[in-house]
C-alpha positions as CSV (number, residue, x, y, z in Angstrom):
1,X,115.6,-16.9,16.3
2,X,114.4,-20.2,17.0
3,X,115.2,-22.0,14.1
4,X,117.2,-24.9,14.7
5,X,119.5,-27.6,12.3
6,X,118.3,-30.9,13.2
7,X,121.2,-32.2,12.6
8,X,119.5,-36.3,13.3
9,X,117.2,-35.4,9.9
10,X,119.7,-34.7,7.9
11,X,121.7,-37.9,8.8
12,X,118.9,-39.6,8.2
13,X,118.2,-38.3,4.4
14,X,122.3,-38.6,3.5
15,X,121.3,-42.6,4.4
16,X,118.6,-43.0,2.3
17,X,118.8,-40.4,-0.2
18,X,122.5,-39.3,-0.6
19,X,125.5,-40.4,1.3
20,X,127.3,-37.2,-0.4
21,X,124.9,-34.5,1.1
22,X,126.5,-31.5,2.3
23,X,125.9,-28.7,4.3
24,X,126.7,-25.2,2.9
25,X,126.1,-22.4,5.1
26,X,125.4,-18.9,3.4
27,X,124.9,-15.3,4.6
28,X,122.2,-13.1,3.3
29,X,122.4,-9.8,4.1
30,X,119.9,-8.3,4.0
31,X,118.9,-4.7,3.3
32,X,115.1,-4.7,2.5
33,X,113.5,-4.1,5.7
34,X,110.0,-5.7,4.5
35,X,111.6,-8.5,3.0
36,X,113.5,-9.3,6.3
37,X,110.2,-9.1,8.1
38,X,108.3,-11.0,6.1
39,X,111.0,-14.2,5.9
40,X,110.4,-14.2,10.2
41,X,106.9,-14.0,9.8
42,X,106.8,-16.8,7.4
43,X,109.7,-18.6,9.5
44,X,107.3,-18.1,13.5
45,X,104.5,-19.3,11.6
46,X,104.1,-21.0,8.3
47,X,107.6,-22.8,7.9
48,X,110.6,-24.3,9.2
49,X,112.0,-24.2,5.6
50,X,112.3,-25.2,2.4
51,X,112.6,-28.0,-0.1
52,X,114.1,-27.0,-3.8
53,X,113.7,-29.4,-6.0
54,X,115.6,-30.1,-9.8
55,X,113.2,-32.2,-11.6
56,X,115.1,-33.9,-14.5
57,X,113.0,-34.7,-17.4
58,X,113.0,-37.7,-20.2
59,X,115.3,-35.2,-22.2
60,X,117.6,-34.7,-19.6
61,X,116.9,-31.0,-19.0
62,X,115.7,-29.9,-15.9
63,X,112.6,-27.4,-15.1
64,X,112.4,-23.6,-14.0
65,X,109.7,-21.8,-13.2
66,X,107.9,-18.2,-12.7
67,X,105.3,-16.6,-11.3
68,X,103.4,-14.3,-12.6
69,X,104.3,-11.4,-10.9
70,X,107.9,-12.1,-10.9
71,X,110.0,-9.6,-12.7
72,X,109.8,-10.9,-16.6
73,X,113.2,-11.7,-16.9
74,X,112.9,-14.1,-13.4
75,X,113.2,-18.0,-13.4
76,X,114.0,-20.4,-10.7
77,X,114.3,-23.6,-9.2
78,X,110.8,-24.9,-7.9
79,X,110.7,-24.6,-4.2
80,X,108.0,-25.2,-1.3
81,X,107.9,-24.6,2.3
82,X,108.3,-27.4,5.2
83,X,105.5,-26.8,7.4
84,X,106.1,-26.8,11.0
85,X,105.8,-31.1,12.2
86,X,105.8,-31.8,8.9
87,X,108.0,-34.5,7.5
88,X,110.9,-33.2,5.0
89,X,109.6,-36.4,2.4
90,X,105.9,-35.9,2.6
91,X,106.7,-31.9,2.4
92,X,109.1,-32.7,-0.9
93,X,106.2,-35.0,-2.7
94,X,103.0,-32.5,-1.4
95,X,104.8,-29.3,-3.0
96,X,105.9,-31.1,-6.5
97,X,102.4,-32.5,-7.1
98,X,101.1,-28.8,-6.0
99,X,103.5,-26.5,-8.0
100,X,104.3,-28.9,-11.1
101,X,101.3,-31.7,-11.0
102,X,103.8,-34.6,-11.9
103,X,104.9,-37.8,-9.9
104,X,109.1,-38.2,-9.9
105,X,111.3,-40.2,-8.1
106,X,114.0,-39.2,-5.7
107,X,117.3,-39.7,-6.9
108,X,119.3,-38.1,-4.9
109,X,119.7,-35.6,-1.9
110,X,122.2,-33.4,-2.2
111,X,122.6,-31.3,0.7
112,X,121.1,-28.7,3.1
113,X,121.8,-24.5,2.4
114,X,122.0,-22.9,6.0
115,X,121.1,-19.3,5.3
116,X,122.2,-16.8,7.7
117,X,119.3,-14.0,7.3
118,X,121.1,-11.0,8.4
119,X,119.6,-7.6,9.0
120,X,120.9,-4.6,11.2
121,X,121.2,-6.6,14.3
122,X,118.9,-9.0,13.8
123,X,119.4,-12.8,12.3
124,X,117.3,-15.5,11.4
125,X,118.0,-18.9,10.6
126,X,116.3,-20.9,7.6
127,X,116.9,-24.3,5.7
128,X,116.9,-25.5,2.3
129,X,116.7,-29.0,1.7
130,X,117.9,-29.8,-1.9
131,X,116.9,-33.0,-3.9
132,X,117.5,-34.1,-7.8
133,X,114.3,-36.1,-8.9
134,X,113.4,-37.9,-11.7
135,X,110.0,-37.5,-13.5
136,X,108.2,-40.1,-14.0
137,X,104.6,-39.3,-14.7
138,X,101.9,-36.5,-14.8
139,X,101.4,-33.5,-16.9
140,X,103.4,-30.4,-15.8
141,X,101.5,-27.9,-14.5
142,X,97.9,-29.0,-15.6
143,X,97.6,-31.7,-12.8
144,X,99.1,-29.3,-10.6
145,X,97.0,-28.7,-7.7
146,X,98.0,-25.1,-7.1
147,X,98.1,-22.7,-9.5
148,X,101.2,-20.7,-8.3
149,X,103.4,-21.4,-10.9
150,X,102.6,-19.6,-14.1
151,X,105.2,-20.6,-16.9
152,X,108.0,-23.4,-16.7
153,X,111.3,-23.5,-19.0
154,X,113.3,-26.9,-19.8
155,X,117.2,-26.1,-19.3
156,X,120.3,-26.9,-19.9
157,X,123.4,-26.3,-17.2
158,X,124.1,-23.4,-19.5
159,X,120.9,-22.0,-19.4
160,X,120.5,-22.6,-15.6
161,X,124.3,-20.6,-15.3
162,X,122.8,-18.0,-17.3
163,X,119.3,-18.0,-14.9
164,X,121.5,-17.6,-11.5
165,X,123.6,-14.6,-13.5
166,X,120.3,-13.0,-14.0
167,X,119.2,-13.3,-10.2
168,X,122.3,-12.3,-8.9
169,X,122.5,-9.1,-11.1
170,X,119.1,-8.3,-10.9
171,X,118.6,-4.7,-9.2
172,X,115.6,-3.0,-7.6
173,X,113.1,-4.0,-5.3
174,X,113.1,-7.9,-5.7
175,X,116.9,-7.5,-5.5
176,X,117.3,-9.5,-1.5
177,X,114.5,-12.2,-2.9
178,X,116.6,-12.8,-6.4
179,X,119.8,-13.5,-4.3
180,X,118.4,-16.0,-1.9
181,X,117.2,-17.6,-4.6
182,X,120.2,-17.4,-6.8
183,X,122.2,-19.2,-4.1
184,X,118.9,-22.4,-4.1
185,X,118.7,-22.6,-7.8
186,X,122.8,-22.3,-8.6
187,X,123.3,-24.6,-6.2
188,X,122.3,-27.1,-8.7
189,X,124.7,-26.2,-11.3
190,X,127.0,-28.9,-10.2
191,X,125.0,-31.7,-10.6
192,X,124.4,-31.4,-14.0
193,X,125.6,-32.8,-17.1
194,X,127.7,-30.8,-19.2
């Protein structure tokens, strides 16, 4: 499909935002027929990707979140789609104040995850951008301008470890959604303090 690495953007964040940024590129395949269609519609139309954001809190712990008709046992790493011409920044700073209702600084970008939809013969192409912020302001979820996101846990890097297990072992129908995001929300795992 049509969805293209810009390859100028993301030289552009690693200067301001995190000269360390990498690219990590990732298959999915993908056996959930619906789920496959859905990520192109969402892809032609509503987004070009993703940011995922780790918002690190004054204790140091960093927040997951759920929805409320996620699986129970489900948490992840906050995420919100790019919009098509919209810039990666203002889409970063529109989707924390929607989903989490607090005001953070950027501390650091950390990379880009090129998934590699795959299904029968068919591929797709989509982009994470992933950023470490700081918060510095708000109050979670009630100044949230959306109300997506139903519950919200502070973790550790053990608890996030034990978050990614859970997604990537999770069976059933959600099974193609928990491992993409497994691979968004463990990618953080590094970055954090023991």
């Amino acid at each position: 499909m049509g969805n293209i690495f810009d390859q100028q953007k993301f030289e552009i964040l690693k200067c301001h935002y995190g000269r360390e940024a990498v690219v990590k590129e990732v298959n999915l395949n993908i056996t959930n027929s619906e789920f496959f269609e859905e990520f192109k519609d969402k892809i032609e139309n509503d987004r070009k990707g993703e940011v995922a954001f780790a918002v690190e809190r004054p204790n140091g712990k960093i927040i997951v979140v759920r929805t409320s008709f996620y699986p129970k046992t489900i948490y992840r790493i906050p995420t919100g789609g790019i919009n098509h011409g919209e810039d990666i920044i203002e889409a970063l700073q529109r989707e924390v104040k929607e989903e989490l209702g607090l005001q953070t600084n950027i501390e650091k970008f950390l990379g880009v995850i090129q998934f590699n939809i795959l299904h029968k013969n068919k591929k797709l192409n989509f982009y994470s951008y992933l950023f470490w912020l700081k918060e510095i302001g708000g109050n979670i979820l009630e100044d949230a301008l959306e109300d997506e996101v139903s519950e919200y846990k502070e973790v550790n890097k053990e608890q996030l470890i034990e978050i990614v297990n859970i997604l990537k072992e999770f069976q059933g129908p959600w099974r193609n959604w928990c491992i993409f995001r497994a691979e968004t929300t463990g990618f953080f795992i590094q970055y954090m303090n023991v």
